[in-house]
N, C-alpha and C positions, 0 to 999 in steps of 0.2 A: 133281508135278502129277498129281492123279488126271483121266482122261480116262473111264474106265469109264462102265456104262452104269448107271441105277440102276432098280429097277423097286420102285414105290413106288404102292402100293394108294390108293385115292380117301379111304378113310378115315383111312389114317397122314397123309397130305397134312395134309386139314382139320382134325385132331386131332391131328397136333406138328408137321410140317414147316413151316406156311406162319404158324402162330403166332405165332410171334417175329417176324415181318416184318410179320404185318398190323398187328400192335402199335405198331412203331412207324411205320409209316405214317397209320393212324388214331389213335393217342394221343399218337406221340410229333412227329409232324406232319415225319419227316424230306424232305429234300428231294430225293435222289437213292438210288436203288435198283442192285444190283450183280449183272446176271448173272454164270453160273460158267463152266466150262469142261465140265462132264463133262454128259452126257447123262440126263433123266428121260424113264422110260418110250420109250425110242427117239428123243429128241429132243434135242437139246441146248437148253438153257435160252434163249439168247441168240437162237434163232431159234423162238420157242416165242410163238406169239399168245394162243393162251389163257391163260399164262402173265403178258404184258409187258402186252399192251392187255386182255384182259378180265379176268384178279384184279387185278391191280399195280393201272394205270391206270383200270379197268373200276368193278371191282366195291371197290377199298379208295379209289379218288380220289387218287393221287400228285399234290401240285401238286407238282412237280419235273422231273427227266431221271432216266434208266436208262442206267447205263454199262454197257461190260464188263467183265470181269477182264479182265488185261490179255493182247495177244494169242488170246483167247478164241474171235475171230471167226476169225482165222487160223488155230486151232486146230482148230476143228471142219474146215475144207475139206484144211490140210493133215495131219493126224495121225487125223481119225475119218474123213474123207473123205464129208464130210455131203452135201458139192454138187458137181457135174461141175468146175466153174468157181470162182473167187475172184470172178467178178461175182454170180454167182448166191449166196453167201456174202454178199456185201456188203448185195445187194437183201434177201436173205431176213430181214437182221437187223434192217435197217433197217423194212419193211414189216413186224415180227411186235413193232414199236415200241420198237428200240433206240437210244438217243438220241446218243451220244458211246462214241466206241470210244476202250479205250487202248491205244495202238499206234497205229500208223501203215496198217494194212492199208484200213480203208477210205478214208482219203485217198488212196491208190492206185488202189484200186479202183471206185468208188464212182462215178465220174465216165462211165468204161465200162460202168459197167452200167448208168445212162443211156440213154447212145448205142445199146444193145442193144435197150433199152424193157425192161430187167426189173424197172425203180424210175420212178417217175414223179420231175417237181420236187415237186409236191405232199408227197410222201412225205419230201425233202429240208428242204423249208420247215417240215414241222410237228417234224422231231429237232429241226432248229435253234433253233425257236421254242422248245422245250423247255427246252430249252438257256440258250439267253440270258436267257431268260426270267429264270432263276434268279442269272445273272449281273448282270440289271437290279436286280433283287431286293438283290443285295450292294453296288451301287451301284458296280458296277464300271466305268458308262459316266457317271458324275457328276463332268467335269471332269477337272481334272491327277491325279494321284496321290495329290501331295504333299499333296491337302487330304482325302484321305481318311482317315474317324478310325483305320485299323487299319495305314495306312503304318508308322508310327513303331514301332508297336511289336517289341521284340528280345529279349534275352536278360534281359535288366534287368527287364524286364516280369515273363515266364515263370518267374524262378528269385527274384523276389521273395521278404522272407523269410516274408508270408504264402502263398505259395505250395508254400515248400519245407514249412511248419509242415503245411498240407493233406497233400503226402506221406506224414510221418510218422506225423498221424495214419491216415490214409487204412490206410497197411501194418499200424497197431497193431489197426486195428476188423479187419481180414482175418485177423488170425494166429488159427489154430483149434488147443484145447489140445484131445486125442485122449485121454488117458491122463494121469493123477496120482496114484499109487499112496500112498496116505497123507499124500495134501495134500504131497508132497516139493516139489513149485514153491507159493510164488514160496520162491527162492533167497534166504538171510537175506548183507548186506554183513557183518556180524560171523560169522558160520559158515562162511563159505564168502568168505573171502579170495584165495585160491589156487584160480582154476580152469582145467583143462586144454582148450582148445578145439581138436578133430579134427574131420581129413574132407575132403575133396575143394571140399566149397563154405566151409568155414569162413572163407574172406578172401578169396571172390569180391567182384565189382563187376557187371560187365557182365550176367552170370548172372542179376542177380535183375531186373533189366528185361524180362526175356521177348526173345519175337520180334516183330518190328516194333516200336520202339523209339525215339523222337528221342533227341536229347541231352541227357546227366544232367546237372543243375546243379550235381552233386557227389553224391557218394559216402561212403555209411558201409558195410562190410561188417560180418559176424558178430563175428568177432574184435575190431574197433577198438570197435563196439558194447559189448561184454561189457569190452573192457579200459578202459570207463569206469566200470564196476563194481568191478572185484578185476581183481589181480594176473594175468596171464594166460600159460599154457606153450602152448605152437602148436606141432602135429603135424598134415600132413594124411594120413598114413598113406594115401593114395591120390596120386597126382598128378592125377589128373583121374577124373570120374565113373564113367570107362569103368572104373576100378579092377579092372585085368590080373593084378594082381601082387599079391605080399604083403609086399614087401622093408620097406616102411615101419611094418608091424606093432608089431614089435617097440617100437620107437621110441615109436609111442602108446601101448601098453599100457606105459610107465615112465613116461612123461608123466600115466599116470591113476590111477598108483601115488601119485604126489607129491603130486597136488589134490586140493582141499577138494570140489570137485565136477567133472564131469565133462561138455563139451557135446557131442556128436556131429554134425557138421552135413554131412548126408546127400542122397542123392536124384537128380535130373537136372538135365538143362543143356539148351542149343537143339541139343546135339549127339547130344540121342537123339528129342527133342521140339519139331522146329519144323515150317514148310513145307517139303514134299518127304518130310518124315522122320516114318516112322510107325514107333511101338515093336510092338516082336517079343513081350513080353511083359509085365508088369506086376508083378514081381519088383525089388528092385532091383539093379542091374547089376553084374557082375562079381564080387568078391569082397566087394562093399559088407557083406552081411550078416552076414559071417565079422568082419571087420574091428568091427563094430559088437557081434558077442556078444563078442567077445574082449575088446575095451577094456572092456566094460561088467563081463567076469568079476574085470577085473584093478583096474577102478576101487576109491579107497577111500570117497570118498564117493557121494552120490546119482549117477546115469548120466542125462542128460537125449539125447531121439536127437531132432532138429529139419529136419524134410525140406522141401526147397524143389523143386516139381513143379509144372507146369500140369495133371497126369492123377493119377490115383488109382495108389497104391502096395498091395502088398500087402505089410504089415508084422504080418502075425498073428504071428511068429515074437516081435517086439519086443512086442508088445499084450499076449502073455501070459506073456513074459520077466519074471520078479518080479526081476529084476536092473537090467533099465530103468525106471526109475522115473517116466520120462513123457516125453511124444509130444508135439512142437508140430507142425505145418503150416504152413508160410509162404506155400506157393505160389511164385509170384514176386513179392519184396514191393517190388518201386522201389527207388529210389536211396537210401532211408533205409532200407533193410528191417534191414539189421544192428543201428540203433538201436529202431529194434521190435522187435526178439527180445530184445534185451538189456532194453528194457525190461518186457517182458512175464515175462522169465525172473526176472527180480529183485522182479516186483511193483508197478511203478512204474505199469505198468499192467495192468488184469482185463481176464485175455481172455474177449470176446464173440463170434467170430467160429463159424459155420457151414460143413459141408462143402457145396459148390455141387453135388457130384454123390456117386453111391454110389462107395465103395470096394470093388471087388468083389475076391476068391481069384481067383489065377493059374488053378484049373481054368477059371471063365468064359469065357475068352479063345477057347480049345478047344474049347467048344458055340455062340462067336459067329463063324459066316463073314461074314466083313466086305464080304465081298459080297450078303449079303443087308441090307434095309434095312428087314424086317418088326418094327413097334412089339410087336405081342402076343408073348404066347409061344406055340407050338405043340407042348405034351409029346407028341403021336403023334412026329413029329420030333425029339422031343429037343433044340427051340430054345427058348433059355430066356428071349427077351424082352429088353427095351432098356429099363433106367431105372428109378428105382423104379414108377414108375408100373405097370407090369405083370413085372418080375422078381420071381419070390416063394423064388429060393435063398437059401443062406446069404452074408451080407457080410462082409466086416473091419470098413467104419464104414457107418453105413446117410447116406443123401440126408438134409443137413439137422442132424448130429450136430454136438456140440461142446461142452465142458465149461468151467467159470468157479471161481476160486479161492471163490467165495462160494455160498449158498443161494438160493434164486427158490421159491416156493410159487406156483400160479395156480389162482385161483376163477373160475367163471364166476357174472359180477356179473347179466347180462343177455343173452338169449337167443329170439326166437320159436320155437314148440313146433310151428305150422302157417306154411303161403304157398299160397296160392291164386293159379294160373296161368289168368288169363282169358283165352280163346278168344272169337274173334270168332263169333256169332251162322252167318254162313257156313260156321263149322266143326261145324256141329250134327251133318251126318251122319258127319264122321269120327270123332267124341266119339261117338256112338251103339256105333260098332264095337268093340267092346272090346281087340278086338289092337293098335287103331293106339292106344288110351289107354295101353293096359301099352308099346308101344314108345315114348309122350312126346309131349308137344308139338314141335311147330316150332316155333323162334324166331324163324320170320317171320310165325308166325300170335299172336304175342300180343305184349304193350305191353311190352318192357325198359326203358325209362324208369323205371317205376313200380316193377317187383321188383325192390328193391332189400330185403335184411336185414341190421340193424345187430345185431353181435356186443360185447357189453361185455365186458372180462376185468382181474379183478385183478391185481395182480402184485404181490407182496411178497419184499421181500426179507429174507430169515429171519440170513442172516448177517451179516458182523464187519466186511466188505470193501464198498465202494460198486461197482456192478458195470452192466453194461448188458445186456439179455437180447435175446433176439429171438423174439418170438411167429410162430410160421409154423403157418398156420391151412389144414388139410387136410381134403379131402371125401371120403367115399365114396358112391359111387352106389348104391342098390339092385342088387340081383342082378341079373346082366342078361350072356349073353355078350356079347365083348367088352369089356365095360365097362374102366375103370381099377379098379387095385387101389385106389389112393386118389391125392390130382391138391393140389399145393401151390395153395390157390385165393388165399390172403389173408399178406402180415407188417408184421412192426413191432418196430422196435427203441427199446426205452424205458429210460433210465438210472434205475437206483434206488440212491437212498442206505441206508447197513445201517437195518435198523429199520422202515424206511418203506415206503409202497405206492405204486402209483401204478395208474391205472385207463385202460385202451387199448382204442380203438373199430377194430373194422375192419368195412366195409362188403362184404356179400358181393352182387357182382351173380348175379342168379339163371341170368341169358339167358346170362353167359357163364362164371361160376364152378360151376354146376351142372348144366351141360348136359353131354352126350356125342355123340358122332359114330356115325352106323351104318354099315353096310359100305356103301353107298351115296356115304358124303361126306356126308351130312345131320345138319347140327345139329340135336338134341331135348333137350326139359328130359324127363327119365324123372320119371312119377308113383310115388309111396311116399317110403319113408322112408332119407334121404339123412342119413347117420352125419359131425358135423363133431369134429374133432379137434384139439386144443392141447396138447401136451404127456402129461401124465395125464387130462386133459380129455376125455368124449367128451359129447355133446349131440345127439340128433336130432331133425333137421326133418322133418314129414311134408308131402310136397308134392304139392297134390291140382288139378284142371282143374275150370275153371268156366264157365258162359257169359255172356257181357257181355252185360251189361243193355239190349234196345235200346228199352226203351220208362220210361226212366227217371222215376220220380215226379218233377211238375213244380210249380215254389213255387207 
């Protein structure tokens, strides 16, 4: 349970923390919001008004309720010791527009701090309303139960066999191939009859569900995966991730003597990477990586090493091993993840999948205090930044990598060269000044509706194999401190058959795909020339400030 404090600049806020949440409150129309436990900028979230009622409810429009983590509210009075009192807890959360506590602390409390006068009813009636609101909404107050359409539903429903088929595919579009050294994957059933399958997760289950987790409707691991392919020898030469020991060595390395091919199936579990549990390092654990060159020395055929992690590894050791002959990523891939790998390793299916974040070097770790929660880097300090977005050291896989048994070519079919950002007439004197034009527009002083830039891009596929790519369309701002290095603005995932092309649009919004944040918290579009990028692709936009016409020719 992180309780710490976090201390988080106006600009990282509105330019990555609060992102992903205003997103899906404004696009994705969610209905309930979740404060935390630990404190921003001296405050804990849950009792945070500018936070609950003026962004959340305020300024993004929540039709919904605002929960807490659970015990949250309890947390802050007894563990950070936010408030004299568990009433003055109660009132605080409730009044800074916390709608539903989970736990039990304000039912307690809540009632006393009333009688106190530190909460009005007012302030009770409008959580509630929130609340129920969303409950009417589900039609939770329509009658018996029993005629509600989502009563019936159970396990028959959820483990349906369109359902489990979603799984599978779902783990197969995820698996990301890192490394293939002379096209060694996909794995041929006639060459590689005999394969030796090692490793600590090789005939897991539970593993590859992550943390937080319902029940699996059924299970295929690595091993039973692969042993639908060829012939298969099982060694997990570790008993478990934490791999202490080396007793079982030996054993693998005979095992990889014998096969046609070799699977390695590597990495973590919830027991180095869940809640409560933050890793020490970014290595992998224990003697894993001994265990993984040793089989791979002693292998006769190809060495495949297959890691299953939520967080990034560093595996530069395996990436430039010409002994391992190639890297899959599974992640955590569900209940079918073992028949994904198995099919992806045999070829059954091209992998398409992308890393969701950078793979950084164990050094990284050591210039990032995990106590700081600054976006940019700061070289007088020796801090080297969070993300691709503003990290510029060296990686193992960079944000967005991942390889396919086939070719992809992309032409850019279609593209504008100019955009003109119109300013309201009002804004005459600020456009006069020339500092405030080189620092951008505001995106509340011009029309986002209307900048909108449609991107055209070819995509051919040059090879043998029918395959699926994934276009991830990247900007860079003009120079500008602060700026991002470059900021993922636009993707798309389009299947192409060998031979064929196929042509994909992405819509670039300007107000919110090319804009930047100042040290202030201020959204601006910056004027110049904004560099976009697709693969080998570059294209720039020059983006220039105009003034709206207010006396427009009339028919």
């Amino acid at each position: 349970m992180q309780l710490d404090m976090s201390r988080v600049s106006k600009q990282d806020l509105e330019d990555t923390y609060n992102v992903p949440f205003e997103a899906c409150v404004l696009e994705g129309k969610v209905a309930s919001i979740m404060c935390s436990y630990n404190q921003v900028n001296g405050k804990p979230t849950c009792v945070d008004p500018n936070l609950l009622k003026g962004i959340v409810r305020g300024e993004w429009h929540l039709n919904g309720y605002i929960v807490s983590d659970c015990d949250s509210v309890q947390v802050l009075y007894e563990k950070q010791h936010y408030t004299a009192s568990p009433e003055e807890a109660a009132a605080d959360s409730i009044k800074a527009g916390l709608d539903l506590d989970c736990g039990n602390f304000l039912a307690v409390h809540t009632e006393q701090a009333v009688r106190r006068g530190l909460l009005s009813e007012v302030d009770v009636n409008n959580a509630l309303a929130n609340t129920i609101a969303v409950q009417m909404r589900l039609g939770m107050f329509d009658g018996e139960r029993s005629a509600h359409p989502f009563e019936h539903l159970g396990s028959k429903d959820v483990c349906s066999p369109a359902h489990q088929q979603l799984a599978l595919e779902a783990a197969r579009q995820g698996i990301v191939l890192l490394k293939n050294r002379g096209s060694s994957l996909p794995l041929s059933t006639k060459s590689h009859q005999t394969v030796a399958v090692i490793g600590p997760n090789s005939d897991v289950t539970a593993t590859m569900i992550g943390n937080y987790a319902g029940v699996a409707c059924g299970y295929t691991s690595p091993l039973q995966g692969i042993g639908r392919y060829a012939k298969t020898i099982h060694r997990v030469g570790c008993d478990n991730v934490a791999c202490n020991g080396v007793q079982g060595f030996e054993d693998a390395e005979a095992a990889a003597r014998q096969a046609d091919a070799t699977i390695l199936v590597m990495g973590l579990d919830q027991s180095i990477e869940a809640e409560s549990r933050d890793r020490l390092g970014l290595l992998l654990p224990g003697y894993q990586q001994e265990l993984v060159s040793r089989v791979s020395k002693a292998s006769k055929g190809p060495t495949v090493l297959v890691l299953m992690s939520g967080g990034p590894i560093d595996v530069s050791f395996a990436k430039f091993d010409p002994q391992i002959s190639a890297i899959l990523w599974a992640g955590y891939p569900g209940q079918a993840g073992g028949a994904a790998i198995a099919d992806v390793l045999f070829g059954t299916t091209n992998p398409g999948g992308r890393l969701p974040m950078t793979w950084y070097p164990e050094g990284y770790v050591v210039r990032l205090p995990m106590t700081i929660m600054d976006m940019r880097a700061n070289p007088f300090k020796g801090y080297p930044g969070r993300t691709y977005r503003f990290y510029k050291g060296p990686v193992v896989f960079p944000f967005g990598y991942g390889l396919s048994y086939t070719k992809f070519n992309l032409g850019l079919a279609h593209a504008p060269k100019d955009v003109s950002v119109t300013v309201p007439h009002a804004s005459l004197l600020a456009l006069k000044n020339s500092s405030m034009i080189s620092n951008g527009v505001k995106i509340k002083n011009t029309n986002c509706d209307e900048l909108i830039i449609p991107i055209h891009i070819d995509v051919k596929n040059t090879g043998t194999l029918h395959g699926s790519f994934s276009l991830l369309l990247f900007s860079t701002p003009p120079p500008g401190m602060w700026f991002t290095n470059k900021q993922l603005i636009g993707f798309e995932k389009v299947n192409v058959a060998a031979g064929s092309m196929q042509q994909v649009k992405i819509d670039v919004q300007v107000c919110k795909h090319l804009s930047v944040v100042d040290k202030n918290g201020i959204r601006k579009i910056p004027m110049g020339e904004h560099k976009l990028q697709i693969g080998d692709l570059e294209h720039s936009i020059s983006v220039q400030a105009s003034l709206e016409d207010i006396n427009p020719a009339r028919p």
